[in-house]
HTML snippet that shows the backbone in 3Dmol.js (N, CA, C, O; Angstrom):
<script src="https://3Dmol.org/build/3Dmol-min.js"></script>
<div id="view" style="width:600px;height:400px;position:relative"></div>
<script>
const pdb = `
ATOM      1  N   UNK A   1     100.734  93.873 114.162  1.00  0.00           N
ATOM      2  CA  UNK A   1      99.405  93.560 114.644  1.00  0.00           C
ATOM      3  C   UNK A   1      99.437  92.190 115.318  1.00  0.00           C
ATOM      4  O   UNK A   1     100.212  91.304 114.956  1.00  0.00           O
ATOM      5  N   UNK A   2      98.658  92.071 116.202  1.00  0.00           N
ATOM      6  CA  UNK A   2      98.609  91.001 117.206  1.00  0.00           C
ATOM      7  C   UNK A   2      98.244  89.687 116.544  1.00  0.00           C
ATOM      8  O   UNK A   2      98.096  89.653 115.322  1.00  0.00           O
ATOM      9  N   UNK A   3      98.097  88.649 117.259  1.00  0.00           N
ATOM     10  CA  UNK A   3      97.283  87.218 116.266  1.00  0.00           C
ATOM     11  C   UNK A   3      95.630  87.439 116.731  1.00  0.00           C
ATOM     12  O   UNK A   3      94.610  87.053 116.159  1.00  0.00           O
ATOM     13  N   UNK A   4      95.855  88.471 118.415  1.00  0.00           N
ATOM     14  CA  UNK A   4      94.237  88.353 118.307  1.00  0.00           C
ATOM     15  C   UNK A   4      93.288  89.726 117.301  1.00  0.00           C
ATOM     16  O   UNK A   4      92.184  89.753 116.757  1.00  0.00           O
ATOM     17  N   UNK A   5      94.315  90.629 117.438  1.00  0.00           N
ATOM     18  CA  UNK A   5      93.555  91.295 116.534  1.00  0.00           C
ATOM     19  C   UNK A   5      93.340  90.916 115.143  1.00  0.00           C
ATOM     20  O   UNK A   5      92.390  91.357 114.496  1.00  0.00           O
ATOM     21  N   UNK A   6      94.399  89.925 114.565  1.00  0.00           N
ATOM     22  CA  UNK A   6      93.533  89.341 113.526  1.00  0.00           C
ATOM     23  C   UNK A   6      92.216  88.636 113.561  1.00  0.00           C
ATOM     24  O   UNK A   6      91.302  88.639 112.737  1.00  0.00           O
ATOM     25  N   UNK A   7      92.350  87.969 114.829  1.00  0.00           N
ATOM     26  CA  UNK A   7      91.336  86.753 114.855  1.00  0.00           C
ATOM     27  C   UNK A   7      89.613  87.755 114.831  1.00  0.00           C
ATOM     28  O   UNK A   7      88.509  87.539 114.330  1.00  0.00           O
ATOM     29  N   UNK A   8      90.187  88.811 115.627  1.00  0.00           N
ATOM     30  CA  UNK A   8      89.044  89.886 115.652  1.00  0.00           C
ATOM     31  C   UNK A   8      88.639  90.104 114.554  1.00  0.00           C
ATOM     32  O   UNK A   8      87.526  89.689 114.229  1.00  0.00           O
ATOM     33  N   UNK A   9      89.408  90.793 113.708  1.00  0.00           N
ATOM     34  CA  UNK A   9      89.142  91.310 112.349  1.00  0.00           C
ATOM     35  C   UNK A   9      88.902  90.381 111.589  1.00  0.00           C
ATOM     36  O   UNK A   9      88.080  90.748 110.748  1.00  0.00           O
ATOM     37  N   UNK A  10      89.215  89.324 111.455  1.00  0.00           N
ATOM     38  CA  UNK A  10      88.747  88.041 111.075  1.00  0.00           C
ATOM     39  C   UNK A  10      87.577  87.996 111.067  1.00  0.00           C
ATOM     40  O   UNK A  10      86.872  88.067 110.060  1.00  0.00           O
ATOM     41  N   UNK A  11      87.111  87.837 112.497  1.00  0.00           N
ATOM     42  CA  UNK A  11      85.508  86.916 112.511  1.00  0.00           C
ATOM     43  C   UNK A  11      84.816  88.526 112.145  1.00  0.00           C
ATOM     44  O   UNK A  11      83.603  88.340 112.052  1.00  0.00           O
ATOM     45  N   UNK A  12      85.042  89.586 111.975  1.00  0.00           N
ATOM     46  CA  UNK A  12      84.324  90.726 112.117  1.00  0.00           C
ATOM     47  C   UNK A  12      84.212  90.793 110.494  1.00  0.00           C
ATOM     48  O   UNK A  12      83.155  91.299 110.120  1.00  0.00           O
ATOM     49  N   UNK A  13      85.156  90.353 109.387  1.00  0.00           N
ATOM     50  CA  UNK A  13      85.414  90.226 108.466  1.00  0.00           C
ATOM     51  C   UNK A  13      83.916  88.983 107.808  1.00  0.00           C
ATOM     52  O   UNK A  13      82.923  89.208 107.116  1.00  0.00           O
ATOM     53  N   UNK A  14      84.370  87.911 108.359  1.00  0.00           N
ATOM     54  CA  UNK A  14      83.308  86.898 108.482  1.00  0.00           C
ATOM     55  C   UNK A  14      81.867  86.782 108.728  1.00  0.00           C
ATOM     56  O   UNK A  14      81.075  85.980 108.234  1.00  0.00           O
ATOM     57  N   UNK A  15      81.666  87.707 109.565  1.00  0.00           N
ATOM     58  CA  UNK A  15      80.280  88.334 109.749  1.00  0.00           C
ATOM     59  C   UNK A  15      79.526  89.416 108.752  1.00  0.00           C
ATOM     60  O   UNK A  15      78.340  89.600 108.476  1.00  0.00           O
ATOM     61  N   UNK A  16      80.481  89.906 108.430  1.00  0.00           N
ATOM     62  CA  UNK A  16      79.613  90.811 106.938  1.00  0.00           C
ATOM     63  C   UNK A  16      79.717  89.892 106.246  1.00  0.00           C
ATOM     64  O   UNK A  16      78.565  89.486 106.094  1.00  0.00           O
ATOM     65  N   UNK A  17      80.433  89.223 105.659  1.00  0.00           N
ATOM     66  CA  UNK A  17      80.541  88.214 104.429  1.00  0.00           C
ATOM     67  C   UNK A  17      79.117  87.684 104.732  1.00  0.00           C
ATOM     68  O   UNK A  17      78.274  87.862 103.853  1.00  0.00           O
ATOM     69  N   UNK A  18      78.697  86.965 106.034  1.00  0.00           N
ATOM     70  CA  UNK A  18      77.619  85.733 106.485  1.00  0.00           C
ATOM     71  C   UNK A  18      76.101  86.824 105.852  1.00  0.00           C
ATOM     72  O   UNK A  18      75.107  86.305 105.343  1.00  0.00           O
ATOM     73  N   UNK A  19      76.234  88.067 106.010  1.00  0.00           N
ATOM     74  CA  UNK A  19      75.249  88.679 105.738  1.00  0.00           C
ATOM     75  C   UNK A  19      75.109  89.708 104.750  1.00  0.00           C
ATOM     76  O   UNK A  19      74.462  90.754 104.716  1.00  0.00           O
ATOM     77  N   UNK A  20      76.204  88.900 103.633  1.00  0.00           N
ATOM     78  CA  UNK A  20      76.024  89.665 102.564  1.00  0.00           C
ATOM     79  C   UNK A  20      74.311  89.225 101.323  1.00  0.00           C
ATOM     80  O   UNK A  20      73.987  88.091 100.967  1.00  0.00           O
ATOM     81  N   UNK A  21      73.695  90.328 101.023  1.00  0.00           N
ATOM     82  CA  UNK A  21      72.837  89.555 100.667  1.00  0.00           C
ATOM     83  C   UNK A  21      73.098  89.802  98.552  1.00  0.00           C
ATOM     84  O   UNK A  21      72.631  89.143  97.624  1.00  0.00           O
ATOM     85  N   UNK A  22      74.086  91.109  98.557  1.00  0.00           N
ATOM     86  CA  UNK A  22      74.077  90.630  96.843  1.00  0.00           C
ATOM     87  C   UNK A  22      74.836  89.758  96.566  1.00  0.00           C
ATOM     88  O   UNK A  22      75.640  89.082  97.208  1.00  0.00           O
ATOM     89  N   UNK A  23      74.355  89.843  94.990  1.00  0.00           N
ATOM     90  CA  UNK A  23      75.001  88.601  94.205  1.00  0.00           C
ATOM     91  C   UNK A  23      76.326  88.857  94.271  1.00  0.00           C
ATOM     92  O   UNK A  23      76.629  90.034  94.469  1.00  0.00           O
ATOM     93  N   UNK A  24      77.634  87.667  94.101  1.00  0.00           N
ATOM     94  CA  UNK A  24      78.604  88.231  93.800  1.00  0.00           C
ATOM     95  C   UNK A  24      79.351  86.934  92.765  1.00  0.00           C
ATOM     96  O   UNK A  24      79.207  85.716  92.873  1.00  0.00           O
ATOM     97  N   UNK A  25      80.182  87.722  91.753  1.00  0.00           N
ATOM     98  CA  UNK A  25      80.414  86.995  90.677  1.00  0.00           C
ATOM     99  C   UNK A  25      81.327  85.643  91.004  1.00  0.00           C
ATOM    100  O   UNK A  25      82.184  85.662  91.887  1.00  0.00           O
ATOM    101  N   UNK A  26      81.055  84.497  90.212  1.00  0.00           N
ATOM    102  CA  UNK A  26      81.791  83.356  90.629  1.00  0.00           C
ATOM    103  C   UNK A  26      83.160  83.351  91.215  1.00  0.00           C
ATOM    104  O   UNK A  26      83.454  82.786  92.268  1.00  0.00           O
ATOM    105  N   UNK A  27      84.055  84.090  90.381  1.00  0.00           N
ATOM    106  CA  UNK A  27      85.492  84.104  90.779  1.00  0.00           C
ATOM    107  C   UNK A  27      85.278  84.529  92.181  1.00  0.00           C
ATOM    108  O   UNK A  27      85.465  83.851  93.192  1.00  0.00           O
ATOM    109  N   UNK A  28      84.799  85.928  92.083  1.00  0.00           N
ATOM    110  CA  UNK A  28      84.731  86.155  93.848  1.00  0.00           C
ATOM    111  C   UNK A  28      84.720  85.404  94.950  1.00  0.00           C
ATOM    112  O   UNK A  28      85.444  85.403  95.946  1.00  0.00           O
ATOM    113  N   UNK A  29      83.311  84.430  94.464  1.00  0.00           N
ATOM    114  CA  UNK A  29      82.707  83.657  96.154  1.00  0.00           C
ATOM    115  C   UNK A  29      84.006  82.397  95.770  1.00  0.00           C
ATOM    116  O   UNK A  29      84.168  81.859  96.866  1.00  0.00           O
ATOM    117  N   UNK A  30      84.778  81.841  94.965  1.00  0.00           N
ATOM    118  CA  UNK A  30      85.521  81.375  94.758  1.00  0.00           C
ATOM    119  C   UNK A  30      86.598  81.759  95.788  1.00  0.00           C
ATOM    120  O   UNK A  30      86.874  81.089  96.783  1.00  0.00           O
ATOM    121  N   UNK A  31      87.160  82.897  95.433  1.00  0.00           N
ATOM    122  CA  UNK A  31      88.268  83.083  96.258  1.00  0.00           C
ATOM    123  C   UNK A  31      88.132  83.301  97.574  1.00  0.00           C
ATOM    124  O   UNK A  31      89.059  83.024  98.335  1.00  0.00           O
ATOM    125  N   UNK A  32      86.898  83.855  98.051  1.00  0.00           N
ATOM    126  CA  UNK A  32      86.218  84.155  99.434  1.00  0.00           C
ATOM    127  C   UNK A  32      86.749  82.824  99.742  1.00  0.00           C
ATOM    128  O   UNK A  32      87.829  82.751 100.327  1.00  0.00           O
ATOM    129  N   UNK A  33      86.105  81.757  99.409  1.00  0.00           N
ATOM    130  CA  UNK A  33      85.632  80.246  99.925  1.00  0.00           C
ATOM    131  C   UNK A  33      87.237  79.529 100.203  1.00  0.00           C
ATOM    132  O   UNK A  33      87.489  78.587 100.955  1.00  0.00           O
ATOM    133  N   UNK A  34      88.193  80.306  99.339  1.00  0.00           N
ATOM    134  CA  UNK A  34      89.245  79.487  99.155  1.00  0.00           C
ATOM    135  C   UNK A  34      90.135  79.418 100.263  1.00  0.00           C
ATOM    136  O   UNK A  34      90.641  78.429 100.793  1.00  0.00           O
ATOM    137  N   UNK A  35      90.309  81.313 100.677  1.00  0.00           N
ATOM    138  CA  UNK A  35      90.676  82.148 101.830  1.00  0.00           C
ATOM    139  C   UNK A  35      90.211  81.725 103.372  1.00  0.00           C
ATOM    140  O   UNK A  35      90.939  81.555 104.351  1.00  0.00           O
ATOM    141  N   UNK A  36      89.077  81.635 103.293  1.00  0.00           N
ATOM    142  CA  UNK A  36      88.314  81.059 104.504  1.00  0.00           C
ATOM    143  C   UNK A  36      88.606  79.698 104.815  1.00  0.00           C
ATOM    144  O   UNK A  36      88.750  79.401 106.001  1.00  0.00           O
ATOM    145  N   UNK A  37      88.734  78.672 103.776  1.00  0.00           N
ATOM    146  CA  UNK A  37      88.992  77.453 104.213  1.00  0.00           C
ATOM    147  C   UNK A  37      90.862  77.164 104.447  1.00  0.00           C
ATOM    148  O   UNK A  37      91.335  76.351 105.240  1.00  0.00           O
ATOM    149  N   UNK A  38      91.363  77.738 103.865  1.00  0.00           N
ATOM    150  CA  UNK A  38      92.753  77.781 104.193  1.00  0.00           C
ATOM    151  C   UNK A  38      93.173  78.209 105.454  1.00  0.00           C
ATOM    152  O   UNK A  38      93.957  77.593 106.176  1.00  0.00           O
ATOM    153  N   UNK A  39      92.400  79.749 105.818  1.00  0.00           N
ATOM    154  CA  UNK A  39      92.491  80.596 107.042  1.00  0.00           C
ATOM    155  C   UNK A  39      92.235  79.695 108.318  1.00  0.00           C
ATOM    156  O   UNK A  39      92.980  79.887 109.279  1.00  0.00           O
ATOM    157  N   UNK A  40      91.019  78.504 108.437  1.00  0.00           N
ATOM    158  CA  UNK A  40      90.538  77.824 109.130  1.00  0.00           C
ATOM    159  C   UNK A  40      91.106  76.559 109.044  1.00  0.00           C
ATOM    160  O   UNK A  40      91.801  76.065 109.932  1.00  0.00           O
ATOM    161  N   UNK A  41      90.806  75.992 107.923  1.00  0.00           N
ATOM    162  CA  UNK A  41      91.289  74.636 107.990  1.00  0.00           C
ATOM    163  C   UNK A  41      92.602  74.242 107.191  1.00  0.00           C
ATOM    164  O   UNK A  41      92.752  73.100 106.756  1.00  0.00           O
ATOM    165  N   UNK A  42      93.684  75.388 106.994  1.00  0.00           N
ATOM    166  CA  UNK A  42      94.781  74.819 105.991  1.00  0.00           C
ATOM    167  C   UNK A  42      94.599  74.332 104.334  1.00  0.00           C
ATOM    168  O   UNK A  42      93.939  74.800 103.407  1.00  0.00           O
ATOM    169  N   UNK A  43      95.839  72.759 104.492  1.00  0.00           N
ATOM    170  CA  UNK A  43      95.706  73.289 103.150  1.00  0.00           C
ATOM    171  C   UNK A  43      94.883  71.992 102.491  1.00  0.00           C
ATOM    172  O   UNK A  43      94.874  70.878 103.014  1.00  0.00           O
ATOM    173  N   UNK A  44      94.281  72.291 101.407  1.00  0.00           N
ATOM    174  CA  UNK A  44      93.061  71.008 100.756  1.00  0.00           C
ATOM    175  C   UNK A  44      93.385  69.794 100.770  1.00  0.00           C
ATOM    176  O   UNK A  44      92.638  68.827 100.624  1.00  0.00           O
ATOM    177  N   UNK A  45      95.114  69.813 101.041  1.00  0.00           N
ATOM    178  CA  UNK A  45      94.949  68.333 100.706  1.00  0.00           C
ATOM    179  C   UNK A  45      93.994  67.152 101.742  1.00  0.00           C
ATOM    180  O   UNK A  45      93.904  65.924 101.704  1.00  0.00           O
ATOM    181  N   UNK A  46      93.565  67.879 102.361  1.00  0.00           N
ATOM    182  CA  UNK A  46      92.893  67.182 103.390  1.00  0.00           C
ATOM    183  C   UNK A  46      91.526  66.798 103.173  1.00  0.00           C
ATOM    184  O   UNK A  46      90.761  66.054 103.787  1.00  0.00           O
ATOM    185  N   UNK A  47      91.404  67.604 101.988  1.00  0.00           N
ATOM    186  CA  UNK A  47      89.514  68.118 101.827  1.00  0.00           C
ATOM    187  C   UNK A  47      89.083  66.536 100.888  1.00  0.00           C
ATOM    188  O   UNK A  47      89.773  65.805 100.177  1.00  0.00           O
ATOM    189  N   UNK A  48      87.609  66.483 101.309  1.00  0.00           N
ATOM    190  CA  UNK A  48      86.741  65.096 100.796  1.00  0.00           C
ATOM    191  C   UNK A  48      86.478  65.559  99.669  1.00  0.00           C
ATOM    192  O   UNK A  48      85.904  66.648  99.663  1.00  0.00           O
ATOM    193  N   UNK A  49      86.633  65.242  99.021  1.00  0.00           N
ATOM    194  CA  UNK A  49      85.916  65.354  97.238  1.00  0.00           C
ATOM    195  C   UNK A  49      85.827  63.764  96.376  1.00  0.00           C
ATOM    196  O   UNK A  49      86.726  63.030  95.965  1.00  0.00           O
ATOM    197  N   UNK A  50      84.004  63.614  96.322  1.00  0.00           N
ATOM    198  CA  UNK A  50      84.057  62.456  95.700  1.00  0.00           C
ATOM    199  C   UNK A  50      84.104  62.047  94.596  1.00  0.00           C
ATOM    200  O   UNK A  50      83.904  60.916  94.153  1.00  0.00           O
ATOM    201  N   UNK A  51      84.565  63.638  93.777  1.00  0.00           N
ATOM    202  CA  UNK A  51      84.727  63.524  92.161  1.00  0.00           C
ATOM    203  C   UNK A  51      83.163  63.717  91.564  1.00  0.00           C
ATOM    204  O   UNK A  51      83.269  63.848  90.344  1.00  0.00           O
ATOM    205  N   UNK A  52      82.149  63.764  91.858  1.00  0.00           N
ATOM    206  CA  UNK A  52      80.803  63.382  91.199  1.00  0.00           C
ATOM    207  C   UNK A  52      80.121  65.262  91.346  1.00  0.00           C
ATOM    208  O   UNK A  52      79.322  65.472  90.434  1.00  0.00           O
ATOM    209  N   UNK A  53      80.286  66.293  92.120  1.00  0.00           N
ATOM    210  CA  UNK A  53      80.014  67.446  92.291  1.00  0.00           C
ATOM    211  C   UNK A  53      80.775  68.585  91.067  1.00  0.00           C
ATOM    212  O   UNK A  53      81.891  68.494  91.579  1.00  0.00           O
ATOM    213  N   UNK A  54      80.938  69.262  90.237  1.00  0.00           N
ATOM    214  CA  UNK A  54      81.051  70.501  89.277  1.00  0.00           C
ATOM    215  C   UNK A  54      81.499  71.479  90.572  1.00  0.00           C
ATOM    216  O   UNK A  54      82.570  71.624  91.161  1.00  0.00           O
ATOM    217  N   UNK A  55      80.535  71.914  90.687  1.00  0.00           N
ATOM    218  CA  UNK A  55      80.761  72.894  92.275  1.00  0.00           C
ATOM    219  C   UNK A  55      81.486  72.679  93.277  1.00  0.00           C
ATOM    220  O   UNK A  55      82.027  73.677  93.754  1.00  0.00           O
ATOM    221  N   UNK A  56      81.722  71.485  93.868  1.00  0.00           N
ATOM    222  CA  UNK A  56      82.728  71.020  95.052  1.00  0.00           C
ATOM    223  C   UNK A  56      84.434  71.291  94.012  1.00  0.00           C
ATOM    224  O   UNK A  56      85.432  71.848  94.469  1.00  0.00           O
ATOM    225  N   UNK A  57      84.275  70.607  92.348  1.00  0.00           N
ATOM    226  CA  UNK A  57      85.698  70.278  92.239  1.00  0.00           C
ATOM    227  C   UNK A  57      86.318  71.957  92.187  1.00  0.00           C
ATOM    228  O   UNK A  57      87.450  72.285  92.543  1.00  0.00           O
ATOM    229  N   UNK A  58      85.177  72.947  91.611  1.00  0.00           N
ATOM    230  CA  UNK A  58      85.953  74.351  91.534  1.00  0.00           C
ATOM    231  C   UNK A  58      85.855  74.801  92.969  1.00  0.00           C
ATOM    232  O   UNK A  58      85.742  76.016  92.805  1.00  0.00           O
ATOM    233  N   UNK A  59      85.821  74.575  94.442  1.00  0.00           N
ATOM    234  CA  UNK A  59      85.894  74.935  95.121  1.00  0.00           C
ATOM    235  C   UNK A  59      87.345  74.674  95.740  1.00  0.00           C
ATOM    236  O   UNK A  59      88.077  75.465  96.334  1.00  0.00           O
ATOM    237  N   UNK A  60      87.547  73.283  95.412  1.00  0.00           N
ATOM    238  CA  UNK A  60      88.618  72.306  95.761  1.00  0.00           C
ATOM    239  C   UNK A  60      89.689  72.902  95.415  1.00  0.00           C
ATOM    240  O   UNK A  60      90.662  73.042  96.155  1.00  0.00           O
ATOM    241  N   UNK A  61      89.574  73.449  93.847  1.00  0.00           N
ATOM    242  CA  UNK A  61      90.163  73.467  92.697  1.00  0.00           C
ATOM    243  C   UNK A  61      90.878  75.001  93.363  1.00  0.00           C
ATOM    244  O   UNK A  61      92.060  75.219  93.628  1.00  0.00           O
ATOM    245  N   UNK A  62      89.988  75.686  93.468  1.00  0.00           N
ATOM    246  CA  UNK A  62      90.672  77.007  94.125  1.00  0.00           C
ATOM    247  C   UNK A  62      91.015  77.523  95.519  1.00  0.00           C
ATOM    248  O   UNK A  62      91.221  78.693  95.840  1.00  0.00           O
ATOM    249  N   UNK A  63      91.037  76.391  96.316  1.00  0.00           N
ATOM    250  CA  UNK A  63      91.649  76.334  97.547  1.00  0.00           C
ATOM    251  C   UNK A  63      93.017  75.641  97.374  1.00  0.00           C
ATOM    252  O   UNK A  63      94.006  76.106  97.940  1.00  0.00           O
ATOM    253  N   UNK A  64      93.065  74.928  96.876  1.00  0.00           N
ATOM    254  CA  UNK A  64      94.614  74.209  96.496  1.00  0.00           C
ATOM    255  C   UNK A  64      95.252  75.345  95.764  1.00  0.00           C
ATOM    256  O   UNK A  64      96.372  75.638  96.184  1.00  0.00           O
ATOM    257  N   UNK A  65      94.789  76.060  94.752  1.00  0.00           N
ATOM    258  CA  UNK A  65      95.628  77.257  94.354  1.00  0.00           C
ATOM    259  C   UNK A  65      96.443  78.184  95.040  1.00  0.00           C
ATOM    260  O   UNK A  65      97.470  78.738  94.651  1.00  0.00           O
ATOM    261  N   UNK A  66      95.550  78.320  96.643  1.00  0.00           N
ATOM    262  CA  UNK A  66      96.186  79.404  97.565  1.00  0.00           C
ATOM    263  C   UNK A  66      96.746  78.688  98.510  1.00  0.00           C
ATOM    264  O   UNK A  66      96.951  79.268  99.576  1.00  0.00           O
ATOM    265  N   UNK A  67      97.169  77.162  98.376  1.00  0.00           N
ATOM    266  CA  UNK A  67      97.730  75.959  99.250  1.00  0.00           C
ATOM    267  C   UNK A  67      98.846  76.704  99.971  1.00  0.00           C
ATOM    268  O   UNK A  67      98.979  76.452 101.169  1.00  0.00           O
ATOM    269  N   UNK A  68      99.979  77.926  99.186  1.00  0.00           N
ATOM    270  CA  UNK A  68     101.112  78.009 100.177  1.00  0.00           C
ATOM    271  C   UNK A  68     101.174  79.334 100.990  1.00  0.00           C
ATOM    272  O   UNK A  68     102.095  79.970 101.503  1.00  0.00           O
ATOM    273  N   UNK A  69      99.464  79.540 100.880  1.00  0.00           N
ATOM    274  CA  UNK A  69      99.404  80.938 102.174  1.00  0.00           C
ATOM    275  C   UNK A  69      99.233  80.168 103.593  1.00  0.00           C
ATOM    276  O   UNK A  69      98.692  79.089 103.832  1.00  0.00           O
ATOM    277  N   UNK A  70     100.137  81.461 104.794  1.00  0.00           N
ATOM    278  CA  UNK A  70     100.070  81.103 105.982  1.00  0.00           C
ATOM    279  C   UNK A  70      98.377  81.156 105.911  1.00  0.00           C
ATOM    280  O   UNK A  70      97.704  81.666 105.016  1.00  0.00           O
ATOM    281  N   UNK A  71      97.735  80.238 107.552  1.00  0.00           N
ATOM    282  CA  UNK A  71      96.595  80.806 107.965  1.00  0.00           C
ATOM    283  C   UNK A  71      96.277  82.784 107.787  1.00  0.00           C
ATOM    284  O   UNK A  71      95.416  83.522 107.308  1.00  0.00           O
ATOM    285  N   UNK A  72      97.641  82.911 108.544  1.00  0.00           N
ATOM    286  CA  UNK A  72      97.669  84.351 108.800  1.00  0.00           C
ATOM    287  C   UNK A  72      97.618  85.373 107.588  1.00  0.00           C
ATOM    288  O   UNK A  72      97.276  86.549 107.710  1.00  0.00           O
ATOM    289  N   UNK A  73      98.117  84.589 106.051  1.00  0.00           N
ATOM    290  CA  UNK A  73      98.199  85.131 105.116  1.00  0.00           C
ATOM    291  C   UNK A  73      96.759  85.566 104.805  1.00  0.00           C
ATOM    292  O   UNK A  73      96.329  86.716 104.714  1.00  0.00           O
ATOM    293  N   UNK A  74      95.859  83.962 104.606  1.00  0.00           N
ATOM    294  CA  UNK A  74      95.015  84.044 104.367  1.00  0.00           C
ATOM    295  C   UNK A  74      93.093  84.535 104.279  1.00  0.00           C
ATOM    296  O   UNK A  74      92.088  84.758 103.604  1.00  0.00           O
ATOM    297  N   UNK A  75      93.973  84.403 106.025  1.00  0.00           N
ATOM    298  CA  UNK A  75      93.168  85.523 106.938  1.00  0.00           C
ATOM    299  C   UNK A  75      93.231  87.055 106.466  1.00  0.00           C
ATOM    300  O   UNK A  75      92.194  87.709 106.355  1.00  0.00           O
ATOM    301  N   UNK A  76      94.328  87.525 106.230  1.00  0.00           N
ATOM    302  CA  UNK A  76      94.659  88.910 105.637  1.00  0.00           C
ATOM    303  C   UNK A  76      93.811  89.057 104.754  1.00  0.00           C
ATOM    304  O   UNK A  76      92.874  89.813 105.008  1.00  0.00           O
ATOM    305  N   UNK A  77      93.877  88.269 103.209  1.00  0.00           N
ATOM    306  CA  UNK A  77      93.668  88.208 102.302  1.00  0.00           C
ATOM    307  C   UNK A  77      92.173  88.202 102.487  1.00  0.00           C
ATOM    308  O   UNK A  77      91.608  89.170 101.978  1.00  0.00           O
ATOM    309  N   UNK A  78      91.215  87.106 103.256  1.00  0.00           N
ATOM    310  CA  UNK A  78      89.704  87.392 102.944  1.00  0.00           C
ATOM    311  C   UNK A  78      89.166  88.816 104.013  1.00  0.00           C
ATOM    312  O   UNK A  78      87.975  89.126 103.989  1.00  0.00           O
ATOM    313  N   UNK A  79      90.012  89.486 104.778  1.00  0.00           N
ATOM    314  CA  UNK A  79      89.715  90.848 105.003  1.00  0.00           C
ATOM    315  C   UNK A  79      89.229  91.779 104.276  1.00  0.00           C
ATOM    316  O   UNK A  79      88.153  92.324 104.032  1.00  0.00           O
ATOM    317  N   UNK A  80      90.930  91.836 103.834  1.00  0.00           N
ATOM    318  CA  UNK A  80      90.971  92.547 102.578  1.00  0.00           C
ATOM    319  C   UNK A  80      89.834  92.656 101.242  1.00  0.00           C
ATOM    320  O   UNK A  80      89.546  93.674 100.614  1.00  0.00           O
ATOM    321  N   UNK A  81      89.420  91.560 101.086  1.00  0.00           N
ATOM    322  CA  UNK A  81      88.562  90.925 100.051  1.00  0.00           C
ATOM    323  C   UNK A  81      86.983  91.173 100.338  1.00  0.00           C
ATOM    324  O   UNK A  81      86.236  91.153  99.359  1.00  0.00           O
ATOM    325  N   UNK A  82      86.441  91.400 101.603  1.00  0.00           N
ATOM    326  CA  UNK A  82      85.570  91.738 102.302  1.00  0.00           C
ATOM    327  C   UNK A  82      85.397  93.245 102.746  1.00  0.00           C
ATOM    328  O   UNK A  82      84.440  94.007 102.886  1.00  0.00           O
ATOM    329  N   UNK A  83      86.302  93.293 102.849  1.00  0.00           N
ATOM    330  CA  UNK A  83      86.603  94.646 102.590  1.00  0.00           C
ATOM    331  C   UNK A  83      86.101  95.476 101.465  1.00  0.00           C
ATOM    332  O   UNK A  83      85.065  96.139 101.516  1.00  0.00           O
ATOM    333  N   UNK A  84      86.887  95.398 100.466  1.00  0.00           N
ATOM    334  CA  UNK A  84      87.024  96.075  99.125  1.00  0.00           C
ATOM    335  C   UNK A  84      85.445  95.545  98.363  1.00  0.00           C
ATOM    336  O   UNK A  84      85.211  96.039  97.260  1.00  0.00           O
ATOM    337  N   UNK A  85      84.788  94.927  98.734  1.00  0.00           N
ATOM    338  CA  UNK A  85      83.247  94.582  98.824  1.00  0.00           C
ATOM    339  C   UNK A  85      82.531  95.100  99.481  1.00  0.00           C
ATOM    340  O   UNK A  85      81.318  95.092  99.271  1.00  0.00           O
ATOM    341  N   UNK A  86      82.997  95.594 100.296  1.00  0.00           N
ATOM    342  CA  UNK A  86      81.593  96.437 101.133  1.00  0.00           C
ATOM    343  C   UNK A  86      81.913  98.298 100.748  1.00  0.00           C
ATOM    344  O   UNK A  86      81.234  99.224 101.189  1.00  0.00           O
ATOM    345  N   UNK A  87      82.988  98.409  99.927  1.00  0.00           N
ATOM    346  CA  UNK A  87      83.173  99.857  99.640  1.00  0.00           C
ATOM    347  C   UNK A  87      83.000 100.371  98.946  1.00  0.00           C
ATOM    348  O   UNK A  87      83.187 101.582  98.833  1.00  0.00           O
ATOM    349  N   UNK A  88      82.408  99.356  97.932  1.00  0.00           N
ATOM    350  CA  UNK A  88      82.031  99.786  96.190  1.00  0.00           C
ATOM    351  C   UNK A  88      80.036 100.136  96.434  1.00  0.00           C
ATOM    352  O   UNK A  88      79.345 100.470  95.472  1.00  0.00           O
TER     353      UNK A  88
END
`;
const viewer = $3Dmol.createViewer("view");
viewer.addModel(pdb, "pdb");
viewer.setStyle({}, {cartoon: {color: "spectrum"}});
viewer.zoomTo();
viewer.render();
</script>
């Protein structure tokens, strides 16, 4: 598969996510969040965290977990993940 047909399936991936309106359990939007920021912006060590947020550090916390996926991995991965969410 191409890099643009990822990028396709990507943002097409990204767009149901933007308009998902149920709830979905913490771990989930966790790993969503983790996938997406890796896919886009690499890996956390880059990311601002001023220590004082609960919510920012488990976001942080689980983007550094998936630190040694390619973009391309990661991209796969919140497809997939978006995916298997819209089929249940």
């Amino acid at each position: 598969m191409s890099e643009k047909d990822l990028e396709i399936r990507f943002a097409e991936a990204y767009e149901i996510a933007s308009n998902m309106t149920e709830a979905l359990p913490q771990d989930v939007m966790l790993r969503i969040y983790a996938y997406y920021k890796q896919a886009t912006q690499g890996n956390a060590m880059h990311a601002n965290y001023s220590g004082h947020d609960l919510r920012d550090a488990f976001k942080i916390n689980a983007w550094m977990q998936i630190s040694h996926l390619t973009s391309a991995e990661a991209k796969e991965l919140y497809i997939e993940t978006i995916q298997s969410l819209i089929k249940k």
